[in-house]
C-alpha positions as CSV (number, residue, x, y, z in Angstrom):
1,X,-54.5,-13.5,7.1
2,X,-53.9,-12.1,10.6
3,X,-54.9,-8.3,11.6
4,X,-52.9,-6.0,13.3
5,X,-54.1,-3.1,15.5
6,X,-51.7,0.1,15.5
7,X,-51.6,2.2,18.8
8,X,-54.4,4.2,17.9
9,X,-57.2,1.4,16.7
10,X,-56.3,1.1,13.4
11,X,-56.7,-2.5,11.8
12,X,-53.5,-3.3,9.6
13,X,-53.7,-6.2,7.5
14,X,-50.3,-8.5,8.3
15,X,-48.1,-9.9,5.5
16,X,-46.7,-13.1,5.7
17,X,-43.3,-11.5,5.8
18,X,-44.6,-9.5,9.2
19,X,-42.0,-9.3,12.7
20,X,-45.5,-10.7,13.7
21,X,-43.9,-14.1,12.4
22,X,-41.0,-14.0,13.4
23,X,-39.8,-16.3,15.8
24,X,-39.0,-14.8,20.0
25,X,-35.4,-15.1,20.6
26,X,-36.0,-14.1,24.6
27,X,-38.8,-13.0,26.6
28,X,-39.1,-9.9,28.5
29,X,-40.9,-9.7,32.0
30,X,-42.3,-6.0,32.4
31,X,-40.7,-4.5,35.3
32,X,-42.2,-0.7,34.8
33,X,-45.2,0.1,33.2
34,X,-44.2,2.1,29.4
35,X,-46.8,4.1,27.2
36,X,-45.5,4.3,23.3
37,X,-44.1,7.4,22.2
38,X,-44.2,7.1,18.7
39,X,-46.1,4.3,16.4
40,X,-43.0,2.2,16.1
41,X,-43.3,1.5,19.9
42,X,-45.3,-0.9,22.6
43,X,-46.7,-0.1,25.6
44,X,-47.0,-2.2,28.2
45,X,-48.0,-2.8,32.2
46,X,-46.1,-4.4,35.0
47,X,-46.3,-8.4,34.9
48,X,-46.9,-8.5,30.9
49,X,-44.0,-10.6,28.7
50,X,-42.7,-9.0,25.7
51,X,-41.3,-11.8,23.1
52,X,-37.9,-10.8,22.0
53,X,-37.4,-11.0,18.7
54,X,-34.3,-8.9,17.8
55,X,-31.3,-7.1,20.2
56,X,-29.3,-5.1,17.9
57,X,-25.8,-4.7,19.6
58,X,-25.0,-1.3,21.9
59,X,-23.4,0.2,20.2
60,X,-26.0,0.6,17.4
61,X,-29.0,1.1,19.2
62,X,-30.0,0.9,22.9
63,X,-33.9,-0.2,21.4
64,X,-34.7,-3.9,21.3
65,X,-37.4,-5.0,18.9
66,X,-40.3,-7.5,20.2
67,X,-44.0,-9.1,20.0
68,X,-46.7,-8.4,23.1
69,X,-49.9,-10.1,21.6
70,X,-50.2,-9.0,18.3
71,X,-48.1,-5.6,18.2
């Protein structure tokens, strides 16, 4: 099975079922660099690719859900 590091170095084991696996519906070029705010969150730099894997419409959320390595 795969591991998983949270945002502050903790090793998470990954379940099948994981977004880890779930297939990129877009990819992302980072434009401004973004630290996390919260666990459920990436950071990333300038020139990284995010993998898409989920836009919820507007109106529900203004968050998009995505892969950068194994995040």
């Amino acid at each position: 099975s795969l591991l998983q590091i949270d945002n502050k170095g903790n090793h998470l084991l990954v379940h099948e079922e994981s977004s880890i696996n779930v297939p990129a519906i877009a990819a992302a070029h980072v434009i401004k660099r973004y630290i996390a705010q919260a666990a459920d969150e990436l950071s990333f730099e300038v020139g990284d690719i995010v993998s898409v894997i989920d836009m919820p419409p507007k109106e529900l959320t203004s968050w998009w859900r995505g892969k950068h390595g194994f995040q």
